[in-house]
FINUDREN-249365 format. One record per residue (C-alpha): residue number from 1; residue in three letters; x, z, y. Coordinates in pm, 1 decimal. Layout:
N
pt n: NUM	res: ALA	x: X	z: Z	y: Y
...
This chain:
247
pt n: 1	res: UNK	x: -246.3	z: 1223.5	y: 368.0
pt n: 2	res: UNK	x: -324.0	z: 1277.3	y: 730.6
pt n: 3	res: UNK	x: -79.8	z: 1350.1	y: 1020.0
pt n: 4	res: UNK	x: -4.0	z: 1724.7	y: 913.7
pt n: 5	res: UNK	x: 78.7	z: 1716.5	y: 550.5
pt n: 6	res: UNK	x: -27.1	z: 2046.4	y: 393.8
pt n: 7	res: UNK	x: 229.3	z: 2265.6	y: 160.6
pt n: 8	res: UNK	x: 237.7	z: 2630.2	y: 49.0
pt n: 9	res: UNK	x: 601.3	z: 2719.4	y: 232.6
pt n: 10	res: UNK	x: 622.0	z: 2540.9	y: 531.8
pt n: 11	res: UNK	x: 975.4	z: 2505.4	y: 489.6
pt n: 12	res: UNK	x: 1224.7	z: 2170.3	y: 553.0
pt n: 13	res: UNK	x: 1494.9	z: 1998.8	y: 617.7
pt n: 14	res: UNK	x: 1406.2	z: 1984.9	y: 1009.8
pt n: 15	res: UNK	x: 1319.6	z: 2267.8	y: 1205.9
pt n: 16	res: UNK	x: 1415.2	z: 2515.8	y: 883.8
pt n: 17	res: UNK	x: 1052.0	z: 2651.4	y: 872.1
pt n: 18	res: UNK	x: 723.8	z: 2603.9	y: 1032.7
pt n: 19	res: UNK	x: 522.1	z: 2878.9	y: 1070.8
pt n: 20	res: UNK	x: 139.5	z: 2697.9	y: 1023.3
pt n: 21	res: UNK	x: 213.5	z: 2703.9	y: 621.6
pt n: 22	res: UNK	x: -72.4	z: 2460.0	y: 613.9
pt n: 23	res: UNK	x: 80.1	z: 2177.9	y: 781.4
pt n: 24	res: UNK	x: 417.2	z: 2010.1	y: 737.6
pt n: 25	res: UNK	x: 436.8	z: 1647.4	y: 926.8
pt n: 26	res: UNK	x: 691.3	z: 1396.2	y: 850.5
pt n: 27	res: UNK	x: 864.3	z: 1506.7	y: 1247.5
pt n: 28	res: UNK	x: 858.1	z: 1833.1	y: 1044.0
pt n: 29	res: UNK	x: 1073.0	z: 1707.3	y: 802.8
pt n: 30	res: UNK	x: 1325.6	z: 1542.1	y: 1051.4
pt n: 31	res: UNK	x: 1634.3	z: 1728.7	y: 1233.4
pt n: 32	res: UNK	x: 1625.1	z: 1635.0	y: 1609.1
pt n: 33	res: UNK	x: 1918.5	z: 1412.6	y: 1564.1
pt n: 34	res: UNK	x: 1717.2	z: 1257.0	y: 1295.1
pt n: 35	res: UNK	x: 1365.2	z: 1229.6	y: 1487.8
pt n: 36	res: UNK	x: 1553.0	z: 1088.1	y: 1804.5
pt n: 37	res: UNK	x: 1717.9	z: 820.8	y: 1599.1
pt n: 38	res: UNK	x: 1452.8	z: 706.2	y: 1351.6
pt n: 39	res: UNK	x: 1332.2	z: 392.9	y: 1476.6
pt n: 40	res: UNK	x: 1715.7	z: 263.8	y: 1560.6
pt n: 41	res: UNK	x: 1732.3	z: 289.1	y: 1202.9
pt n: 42	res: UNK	x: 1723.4	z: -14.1	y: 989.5
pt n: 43	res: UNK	x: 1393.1	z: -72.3	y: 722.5
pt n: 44	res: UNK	x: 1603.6	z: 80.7	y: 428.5
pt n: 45	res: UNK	x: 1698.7	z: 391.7	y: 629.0
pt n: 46	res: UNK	x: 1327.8	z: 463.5	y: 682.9
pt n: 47	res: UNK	x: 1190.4	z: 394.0	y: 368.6
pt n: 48	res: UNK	x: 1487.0	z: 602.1	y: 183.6
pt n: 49	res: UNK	x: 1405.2	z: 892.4	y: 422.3
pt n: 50	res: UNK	x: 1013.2	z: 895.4	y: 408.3
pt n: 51	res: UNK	x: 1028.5	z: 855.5	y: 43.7
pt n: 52	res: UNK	x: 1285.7	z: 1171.8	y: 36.7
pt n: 53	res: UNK	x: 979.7	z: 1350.5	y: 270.8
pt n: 54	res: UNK	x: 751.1	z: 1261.1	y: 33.5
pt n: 55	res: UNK	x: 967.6	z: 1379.7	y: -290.6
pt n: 56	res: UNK	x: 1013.0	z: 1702.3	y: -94.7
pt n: 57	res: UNK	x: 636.2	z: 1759.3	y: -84.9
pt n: 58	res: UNK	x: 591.1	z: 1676.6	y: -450.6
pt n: 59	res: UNK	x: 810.7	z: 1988.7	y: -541.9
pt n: 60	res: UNK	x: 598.1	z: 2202.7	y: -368.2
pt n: 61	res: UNK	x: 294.2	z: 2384.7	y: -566.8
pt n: 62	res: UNK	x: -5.3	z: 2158.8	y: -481.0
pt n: 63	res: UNK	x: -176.5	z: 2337.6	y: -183.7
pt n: 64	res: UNK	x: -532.0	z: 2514.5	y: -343.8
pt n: 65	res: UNK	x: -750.1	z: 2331.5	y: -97.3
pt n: 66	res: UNK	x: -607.2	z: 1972.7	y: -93.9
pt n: 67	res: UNK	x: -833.1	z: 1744.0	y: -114.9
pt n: 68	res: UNK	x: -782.7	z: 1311.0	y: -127.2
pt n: 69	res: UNK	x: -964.9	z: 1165.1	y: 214.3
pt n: 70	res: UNK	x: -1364.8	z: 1122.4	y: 165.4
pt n: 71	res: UNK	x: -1268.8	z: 807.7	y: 358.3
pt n: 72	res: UNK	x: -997.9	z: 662.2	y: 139.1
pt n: 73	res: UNK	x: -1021.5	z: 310.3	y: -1.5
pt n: 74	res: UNK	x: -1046.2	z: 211.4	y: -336.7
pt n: 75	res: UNK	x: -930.4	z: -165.9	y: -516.4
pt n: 76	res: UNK	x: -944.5	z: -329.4	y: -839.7
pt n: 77	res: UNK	x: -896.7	z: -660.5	y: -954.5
pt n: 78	res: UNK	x: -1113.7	z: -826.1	y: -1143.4
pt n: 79	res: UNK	x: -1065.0	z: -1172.3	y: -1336.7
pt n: 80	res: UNK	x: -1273.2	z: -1497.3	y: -1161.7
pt n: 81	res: UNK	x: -1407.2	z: -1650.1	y: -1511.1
pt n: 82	res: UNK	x: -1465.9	z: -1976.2	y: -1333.7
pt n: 83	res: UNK	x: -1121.2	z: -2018.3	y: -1260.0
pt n: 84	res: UNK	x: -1050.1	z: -2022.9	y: -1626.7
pt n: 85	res: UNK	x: -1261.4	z: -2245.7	y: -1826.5
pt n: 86	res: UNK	x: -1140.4	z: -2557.5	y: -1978.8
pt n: 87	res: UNK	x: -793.1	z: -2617.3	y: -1966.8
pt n: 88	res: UNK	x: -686.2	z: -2375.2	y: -1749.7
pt n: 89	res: UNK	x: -767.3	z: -2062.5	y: -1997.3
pt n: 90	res: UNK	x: -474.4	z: -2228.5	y: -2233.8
pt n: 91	res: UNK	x: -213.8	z: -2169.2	y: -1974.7
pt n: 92	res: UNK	x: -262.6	z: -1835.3	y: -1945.0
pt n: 93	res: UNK	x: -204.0	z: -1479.8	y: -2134.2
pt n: 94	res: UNK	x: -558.2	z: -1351.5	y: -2214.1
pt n: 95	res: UNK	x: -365.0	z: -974.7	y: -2269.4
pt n: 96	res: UNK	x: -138.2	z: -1021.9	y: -1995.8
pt n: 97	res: UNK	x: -406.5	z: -1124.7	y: -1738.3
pt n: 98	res: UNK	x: -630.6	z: -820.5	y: -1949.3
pt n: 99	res: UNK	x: -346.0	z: -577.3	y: -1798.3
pt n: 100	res: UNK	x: -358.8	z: -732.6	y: -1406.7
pt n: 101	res: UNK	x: -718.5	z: -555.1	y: -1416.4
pt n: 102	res: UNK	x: -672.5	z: -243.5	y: -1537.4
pt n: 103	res: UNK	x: -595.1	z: 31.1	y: -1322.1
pt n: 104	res: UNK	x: -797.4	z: 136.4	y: -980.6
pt n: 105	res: UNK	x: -549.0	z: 209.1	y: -642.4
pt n: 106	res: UNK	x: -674.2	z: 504.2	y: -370.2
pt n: 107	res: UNK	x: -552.4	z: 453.5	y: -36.5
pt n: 108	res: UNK	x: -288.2	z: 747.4	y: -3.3
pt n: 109	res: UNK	x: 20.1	z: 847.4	y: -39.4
pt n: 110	res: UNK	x: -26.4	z: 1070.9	y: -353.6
pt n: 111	res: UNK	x: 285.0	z: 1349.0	y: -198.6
pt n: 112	res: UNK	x: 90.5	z: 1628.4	y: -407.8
pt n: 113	res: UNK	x: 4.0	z: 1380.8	y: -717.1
pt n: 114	res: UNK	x: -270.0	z: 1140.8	y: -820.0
pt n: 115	res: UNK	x: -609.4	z: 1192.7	y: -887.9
pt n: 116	res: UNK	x: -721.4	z: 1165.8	y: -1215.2
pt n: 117	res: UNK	x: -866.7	z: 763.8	y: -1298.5
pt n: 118	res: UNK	x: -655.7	z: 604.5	y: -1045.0
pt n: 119	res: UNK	x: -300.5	z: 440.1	y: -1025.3
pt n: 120	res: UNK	x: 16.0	z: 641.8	y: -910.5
pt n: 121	res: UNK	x: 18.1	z: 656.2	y: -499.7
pt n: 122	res: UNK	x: 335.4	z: 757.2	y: -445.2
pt n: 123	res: UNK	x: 533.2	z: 463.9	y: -649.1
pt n: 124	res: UNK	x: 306.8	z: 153.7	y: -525.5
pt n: 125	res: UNK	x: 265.6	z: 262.1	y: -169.4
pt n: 126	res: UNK	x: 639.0	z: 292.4	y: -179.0
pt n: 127	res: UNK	x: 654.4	z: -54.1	y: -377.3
pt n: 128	res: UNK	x: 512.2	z: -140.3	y: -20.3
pt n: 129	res: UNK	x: 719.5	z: -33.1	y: 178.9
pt n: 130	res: UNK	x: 1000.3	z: -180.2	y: -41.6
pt n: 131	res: UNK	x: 896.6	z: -530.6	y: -16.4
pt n: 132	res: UNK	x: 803.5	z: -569.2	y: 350.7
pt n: 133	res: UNK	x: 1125.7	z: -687.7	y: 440.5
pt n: 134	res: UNK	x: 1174.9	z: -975.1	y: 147.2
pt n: 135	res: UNK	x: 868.9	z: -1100.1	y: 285.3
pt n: 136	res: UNK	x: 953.5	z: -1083.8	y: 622.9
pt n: 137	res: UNK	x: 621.8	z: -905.8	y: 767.3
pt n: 138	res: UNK	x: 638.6	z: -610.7	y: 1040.8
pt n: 139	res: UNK	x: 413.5	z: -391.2	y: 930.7
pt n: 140	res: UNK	x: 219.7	z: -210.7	y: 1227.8
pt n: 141	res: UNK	x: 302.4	z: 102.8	y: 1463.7
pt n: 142	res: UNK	x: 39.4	z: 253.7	y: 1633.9
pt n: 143	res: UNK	x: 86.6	z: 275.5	y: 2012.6
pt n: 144	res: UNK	x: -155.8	z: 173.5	y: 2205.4
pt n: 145	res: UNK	x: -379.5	z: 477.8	y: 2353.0
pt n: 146	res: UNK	x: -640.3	z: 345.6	y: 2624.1
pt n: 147	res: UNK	x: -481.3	z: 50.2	y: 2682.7
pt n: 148	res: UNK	x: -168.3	z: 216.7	y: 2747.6
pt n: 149	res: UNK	x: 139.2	z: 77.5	y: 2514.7
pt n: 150	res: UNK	x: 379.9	z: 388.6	y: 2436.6
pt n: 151	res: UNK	x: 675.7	z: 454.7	y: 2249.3
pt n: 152	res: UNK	x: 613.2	z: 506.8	y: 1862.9
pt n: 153	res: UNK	x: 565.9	z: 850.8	y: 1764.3
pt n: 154	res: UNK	x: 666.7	z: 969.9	y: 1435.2
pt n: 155	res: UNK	x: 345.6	z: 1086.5	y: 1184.0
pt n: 156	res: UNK	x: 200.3	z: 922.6	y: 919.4
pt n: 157	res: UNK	x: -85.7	z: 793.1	y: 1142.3
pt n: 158	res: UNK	x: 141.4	z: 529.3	y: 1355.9
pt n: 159	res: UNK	x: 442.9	z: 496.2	y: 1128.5
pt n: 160	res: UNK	x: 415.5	z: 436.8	y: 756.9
pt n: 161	res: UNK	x: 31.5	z: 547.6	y: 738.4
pt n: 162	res: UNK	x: -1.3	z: 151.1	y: 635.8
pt n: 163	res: UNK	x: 190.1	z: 121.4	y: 355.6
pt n: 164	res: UNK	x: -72.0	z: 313.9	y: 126.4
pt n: 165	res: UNK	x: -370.5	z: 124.8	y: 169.7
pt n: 166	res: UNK	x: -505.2	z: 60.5	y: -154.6
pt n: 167	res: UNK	x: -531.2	z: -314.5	y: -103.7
pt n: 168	res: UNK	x: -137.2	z: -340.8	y: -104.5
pt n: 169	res: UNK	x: -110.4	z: -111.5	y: -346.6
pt n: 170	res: UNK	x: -294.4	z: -308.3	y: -615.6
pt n: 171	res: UNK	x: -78.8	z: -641.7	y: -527.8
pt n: 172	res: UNK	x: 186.8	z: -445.1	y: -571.1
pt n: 173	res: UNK	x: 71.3	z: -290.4	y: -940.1
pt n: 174	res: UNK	x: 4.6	z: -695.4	y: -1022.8
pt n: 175	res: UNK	x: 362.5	z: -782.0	y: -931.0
pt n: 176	res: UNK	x: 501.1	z: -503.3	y: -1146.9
pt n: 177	res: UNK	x: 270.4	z: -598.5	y: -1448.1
pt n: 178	res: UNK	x: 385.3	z: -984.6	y: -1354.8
pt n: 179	res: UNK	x: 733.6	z: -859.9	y: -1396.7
pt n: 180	res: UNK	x: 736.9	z: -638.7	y: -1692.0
pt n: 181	res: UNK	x: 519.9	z: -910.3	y: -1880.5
pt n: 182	res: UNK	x: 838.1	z: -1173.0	y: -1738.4
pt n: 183	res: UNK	x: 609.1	z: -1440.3	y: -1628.4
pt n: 184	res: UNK	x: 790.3	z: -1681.7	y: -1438.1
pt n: 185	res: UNK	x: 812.9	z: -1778.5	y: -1048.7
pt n: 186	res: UNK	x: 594.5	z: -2055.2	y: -1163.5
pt n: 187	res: UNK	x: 334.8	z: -1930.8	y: -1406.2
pt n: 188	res: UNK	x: 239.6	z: -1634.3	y: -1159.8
pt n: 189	res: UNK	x: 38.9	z: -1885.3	y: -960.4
pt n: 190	res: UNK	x: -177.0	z: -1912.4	y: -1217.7
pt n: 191	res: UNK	x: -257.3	z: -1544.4	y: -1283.6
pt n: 192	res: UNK	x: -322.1	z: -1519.4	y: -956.3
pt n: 193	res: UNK	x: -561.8	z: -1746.5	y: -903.4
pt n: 194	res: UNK	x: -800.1	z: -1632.0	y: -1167.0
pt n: 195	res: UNK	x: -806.1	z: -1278.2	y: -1068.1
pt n: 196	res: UNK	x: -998.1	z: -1166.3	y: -720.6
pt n: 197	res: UNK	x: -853.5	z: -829.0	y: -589.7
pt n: 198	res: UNK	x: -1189.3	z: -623.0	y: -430.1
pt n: 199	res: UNK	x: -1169.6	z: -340.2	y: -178.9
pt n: 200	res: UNK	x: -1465.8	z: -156.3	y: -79.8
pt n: 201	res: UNK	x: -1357.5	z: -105.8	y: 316.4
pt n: 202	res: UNK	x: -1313.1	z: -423.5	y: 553.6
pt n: 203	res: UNK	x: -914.0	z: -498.6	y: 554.9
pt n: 204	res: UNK	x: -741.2	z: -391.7	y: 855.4
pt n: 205	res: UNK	x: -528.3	z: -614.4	y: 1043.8
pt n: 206	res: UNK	x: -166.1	z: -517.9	y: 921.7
pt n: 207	res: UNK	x: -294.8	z: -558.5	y: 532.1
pt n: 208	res: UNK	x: -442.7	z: -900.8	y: 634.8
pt n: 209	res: UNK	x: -93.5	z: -977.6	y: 797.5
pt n: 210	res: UNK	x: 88.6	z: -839.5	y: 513.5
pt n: 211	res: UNK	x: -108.2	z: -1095.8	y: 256.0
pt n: 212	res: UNK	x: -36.1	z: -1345.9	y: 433.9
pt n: 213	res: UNK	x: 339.1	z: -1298.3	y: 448.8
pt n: 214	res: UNK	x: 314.0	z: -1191.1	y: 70.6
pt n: 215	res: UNK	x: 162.7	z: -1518.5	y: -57.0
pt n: 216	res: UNK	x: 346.1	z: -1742.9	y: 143.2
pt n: 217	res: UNK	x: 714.8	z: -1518.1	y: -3.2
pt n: 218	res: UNK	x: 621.4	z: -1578.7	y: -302.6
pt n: 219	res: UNK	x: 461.4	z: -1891.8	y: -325.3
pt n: 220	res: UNK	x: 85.7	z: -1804.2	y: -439.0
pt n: 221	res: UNK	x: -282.9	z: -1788.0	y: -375.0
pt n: 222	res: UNK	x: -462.3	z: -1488.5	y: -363.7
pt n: 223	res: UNK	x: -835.8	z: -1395.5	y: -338.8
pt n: 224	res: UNK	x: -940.5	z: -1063.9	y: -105.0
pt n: 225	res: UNK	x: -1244.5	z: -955.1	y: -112.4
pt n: 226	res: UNK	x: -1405.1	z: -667.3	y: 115.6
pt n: 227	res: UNK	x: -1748.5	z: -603.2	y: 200.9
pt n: 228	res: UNK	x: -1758.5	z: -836.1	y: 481.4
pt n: 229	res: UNK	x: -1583.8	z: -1114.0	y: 371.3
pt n: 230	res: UNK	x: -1347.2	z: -1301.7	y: 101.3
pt n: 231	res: UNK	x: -1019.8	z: -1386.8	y: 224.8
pt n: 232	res: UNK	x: -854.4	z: -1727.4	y: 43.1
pt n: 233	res: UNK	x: -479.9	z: -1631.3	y: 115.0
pt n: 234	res: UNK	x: -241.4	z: -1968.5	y: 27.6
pt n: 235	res: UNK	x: 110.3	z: -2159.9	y: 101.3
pt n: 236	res: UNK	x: 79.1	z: -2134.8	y: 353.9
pt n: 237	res: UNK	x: -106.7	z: -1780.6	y: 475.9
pt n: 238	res: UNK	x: -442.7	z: -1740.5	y: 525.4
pt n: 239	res: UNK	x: -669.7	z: -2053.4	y: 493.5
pt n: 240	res: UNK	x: -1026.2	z: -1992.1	y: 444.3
pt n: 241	res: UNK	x: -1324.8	z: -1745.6	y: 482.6
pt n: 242	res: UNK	x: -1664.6	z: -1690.8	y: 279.7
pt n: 243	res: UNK	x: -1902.0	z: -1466.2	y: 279.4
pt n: 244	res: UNK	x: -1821.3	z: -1151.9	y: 48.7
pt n: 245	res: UNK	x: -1958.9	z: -1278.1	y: -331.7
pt n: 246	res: UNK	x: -2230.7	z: -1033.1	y: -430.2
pt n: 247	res: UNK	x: -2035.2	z: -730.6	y: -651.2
């Protein structure tokens, strides 16, 4: 999803129609009173009014030329066999760990649905956005335009744009299958640590942030890798750097 949204109608809650039917930006969406406010608004406010934008969009008839980014991201998880042999392969659930590596996550917010082979958008980048505050990370406005700091403006590009990278989204698809499969606080360390989440573009900072905060919430250690480098997030955030492991 880029900064104008596209839609057949052009209509919204906002401005009560916008006449380029090909474009309908989150601002769109907004009254005045709304768009002037936004940012006084607490976390909850924002994420229960983006995700109302994005339901909005989802009743609309998917546009005929919408395409997902050529540039999005893609992640996976895939399960470090060294980190199980010997005892360590006992204290684990072969189908539950099976079930942390299925799935693929696009970077995107999925407002006119998923593509076909890959994870819902809409529910884990919104699983995102949901959990940023429990683990106490600010997740990143763009603002800063030749060196010149400016108020935050409200598209998807400097607000939420963030919260759909596929990185987060795939953490976020291992928590739910952690929780649905009830493994306890304490057991999840271990699932963790024998699975390596991959994405195929370098992290940016806010998702390197945002792992950091995550692991130290909730008391893990998790493996990043990208194509430049493997990330070793622990305890107590992030604690080492390797070379990316050949794919």
């Amino acid at each position: 999803m880029t900064d104008g949204t596209t839609t057949t109608d052009g209509r919204g809650a906002g401005d009560g129609g916008c006449k380029d039917l090909r474009y309908y930006s989150f601002k769109d969406y907004l009254t005045e009173e709304e768009a002037a406010q936004f940012f006084t608004w607490s976390h909850a406010v924002q994420v229960d009014k983006v995700r109302s934008y994005l339901d909005f969009l989802a009743a609309q008839p998917r546009p005929p030329n919408f395409t997902s980014s050529s540039k999005a991201s893609i992640s996976y998880a895939m399960v470090d066999q060294s980190r199980l042999d010997g005892d360590a392969h006992e204290r684990v659930d072969s189908q539950v760990l099976r079930t942390l590596t299925d799935g693929k996550t696009m970077s995107g917010f999925g407002a006119f649905g998923t593509d076909d082979g890959f994870l819902p958008q809409k529910e884990l980048s919104m699983a995102v956005a949901n959990v940023i505050e429990h683990i106490g990370h600010q997740y990143m406005v763009e603002r800063n335009k030749k060196g010149e700091m400016r108020p935050p403006v409200l598209n998807s590009r400097s607000f939420f744009f963030y919260w759909c990278h596929a990185e987060k989204q795939k953490i976020m698809d291992i928590q739910q299958k952690l929780d649905d499969a009830g493994v306890s606080t304490n057991d999840r360390t271990k699932y963790w640590a024998a699975v390596v989440v991959h994405v195929d573009r370098d992290m940016c900072a806010d998702c390197i942030e945002f792992a950091t905060k995550y692991v130290i919430a909730e008391r893990i250690c998790m493996r990043v890798q990208d194509p430049s480098v493997l990330r070793v997030f622990g305890a107590n955030g992030l604690t080492n750097k390797e070379d990316a492991l050949e794919q």
